[in-house]
N, C-alpha and C positions, 0 to 999 in steps of 0.2 A: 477503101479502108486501108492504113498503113498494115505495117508486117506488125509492129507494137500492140496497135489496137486490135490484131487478132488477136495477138498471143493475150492479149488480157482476157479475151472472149471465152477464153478456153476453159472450160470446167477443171478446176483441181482436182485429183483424187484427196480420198478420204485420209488417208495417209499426207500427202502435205498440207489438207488443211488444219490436221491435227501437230504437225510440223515432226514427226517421225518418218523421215524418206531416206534413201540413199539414191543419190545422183548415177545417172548411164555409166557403167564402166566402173562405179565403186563398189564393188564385190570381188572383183577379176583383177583389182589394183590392189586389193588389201589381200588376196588369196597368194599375187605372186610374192609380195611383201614380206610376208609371212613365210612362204618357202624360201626366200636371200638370205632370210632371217635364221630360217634352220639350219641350212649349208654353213652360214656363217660361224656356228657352234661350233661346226666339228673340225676344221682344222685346229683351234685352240685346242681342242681337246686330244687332237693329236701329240700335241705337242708335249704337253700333261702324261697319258699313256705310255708315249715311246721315252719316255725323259731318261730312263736305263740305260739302255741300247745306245741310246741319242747319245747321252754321257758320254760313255766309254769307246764309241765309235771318234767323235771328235775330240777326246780328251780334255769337257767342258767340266771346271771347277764348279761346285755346287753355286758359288756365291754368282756365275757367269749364270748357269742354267733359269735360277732367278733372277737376273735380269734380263732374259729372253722371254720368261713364262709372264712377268710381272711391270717389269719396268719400260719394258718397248710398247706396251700397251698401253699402260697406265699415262703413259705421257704425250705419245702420239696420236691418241686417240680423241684426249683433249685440244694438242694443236689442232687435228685436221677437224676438229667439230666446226668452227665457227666458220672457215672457209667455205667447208662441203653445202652448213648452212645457209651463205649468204648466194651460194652458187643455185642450191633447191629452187629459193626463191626468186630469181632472175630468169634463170636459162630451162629448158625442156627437160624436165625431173626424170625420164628416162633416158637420156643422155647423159645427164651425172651418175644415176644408178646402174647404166652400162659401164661408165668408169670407173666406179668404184667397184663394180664387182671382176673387170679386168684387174687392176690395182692389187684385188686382195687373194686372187689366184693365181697372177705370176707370182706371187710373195710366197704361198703355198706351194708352188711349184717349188720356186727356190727352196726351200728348206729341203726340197731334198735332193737338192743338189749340194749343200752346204759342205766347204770342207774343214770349217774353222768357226768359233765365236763370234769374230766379226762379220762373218758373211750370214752366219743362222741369226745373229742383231737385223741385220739391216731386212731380211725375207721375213722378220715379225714385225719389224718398222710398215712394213709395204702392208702384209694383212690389217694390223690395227688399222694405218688411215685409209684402207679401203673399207673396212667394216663402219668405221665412223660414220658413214654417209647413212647407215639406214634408220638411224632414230629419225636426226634431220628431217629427212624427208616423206618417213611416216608421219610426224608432226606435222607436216603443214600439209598433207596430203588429204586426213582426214577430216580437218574442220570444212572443211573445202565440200569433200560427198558424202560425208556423213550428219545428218542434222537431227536434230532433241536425243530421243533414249537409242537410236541407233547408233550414234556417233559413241557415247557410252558401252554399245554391244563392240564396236571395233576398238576402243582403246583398252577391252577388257581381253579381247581377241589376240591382243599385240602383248600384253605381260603373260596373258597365261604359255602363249611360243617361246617367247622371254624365256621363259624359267623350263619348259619343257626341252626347248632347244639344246640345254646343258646337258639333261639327261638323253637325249637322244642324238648328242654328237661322242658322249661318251661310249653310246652301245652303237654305235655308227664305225669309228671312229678304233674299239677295243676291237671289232667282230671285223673289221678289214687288217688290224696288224694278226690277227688270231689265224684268220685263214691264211696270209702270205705268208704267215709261220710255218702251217702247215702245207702250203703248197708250194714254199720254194723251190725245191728239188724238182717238180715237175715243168717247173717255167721256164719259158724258153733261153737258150742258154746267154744271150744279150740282155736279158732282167737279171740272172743271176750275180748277175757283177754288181748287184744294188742287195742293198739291205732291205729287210721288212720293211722297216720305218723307214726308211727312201719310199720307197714301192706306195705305202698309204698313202704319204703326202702327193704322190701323183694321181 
């Protein structure tokens, strides 16, 4: 008997004859998904948060702070979509999703290292097209081990992170510039040379 015509021998479960299954490994790929996902919230949101501080530390004109909060995003996010997507679907999806979440935390780093406009541009440049990778590749992840109303339970799984991710990079995000507020003065004296809002972004 071939290896085929076992595998045909083989009794289905009741679940994929009903055609509601999730494939080995798709629970633990859409679990970590979903946490890139969340991480991903909150440096934006840092950025949002410390925009005071940030201001007047780099001496950034309002019209410059919105196009760091808006416009590095808004644009780079769209460029790097089509690539990051054509790359998902070629090369080993955890290899692009190890690079794009390098990509969007040297970027995050940068920013607080930032001592000017152009350099806190270019470290929102870097987070947007590292963030762009994870729609991409949740999309073609799920059709793939997710199948009938379960596929449905993970793309329902994937907005409702979506929109929680915002409010939980905000209290992520508020509650880490909040305490280095308050624990400046205690930290060690090579931190103290950095600002709060330095200090979160790291």
């Amino acid at each position: 008997m071939t290896a085929q015509a076992a595998v045909a021998t083989q009794p289905a479960t009741t679940a994929e004859q009903s055609g509601d299954y999730v494939l080995k490994g798709g629970w633990y790929t859409l679990w970590v998904m979903l946490a890139a996902t969340l991480f991903g919230f909150v440096d934006r949101q840092v950025l949002t948060l410390a925009a005071t501080p940030l201001s007047l530390s780099l001496g950034l004109k309002d019209a410059e702070l919105g196009m760091v909060q808006g416009l590095a995003f808004a644009i780079f996010t769209v460029l790097a979509v089509y690539p990051l997507a054509w790359a998902a679907d070629r090369f080993d999806r955890r290899l692009v999703l190890g690079c794009c979440i390098a990509t969007w935390s040297i970027g995050t780093t940068a920013c607080g290292f930032a001592r000017n406009f152009e350099e806190l541009f270019g470290a929102a440049v870097l987070i947007a097209a590292g963030e762009a990778g994870l729609a991409p590749i949740m999309t073609s992840f799920v059709p793939e081990l997710f199948k009938g109303r379960k596929r449905i339970l993970a793309n329902s799984l994937i907005y409702i992170f979506a929109y929680a991710g915002v409010s939980a990079g905000l209290a992520l995000g508020g509650s880490a510039i909040g305490f280095l507020d308050a624990r400046h003065a205690s930290l060690p004296a090579w931190l103290q040379h950095y600002e709060s809002w330095r200090l979160a972004f790291f």
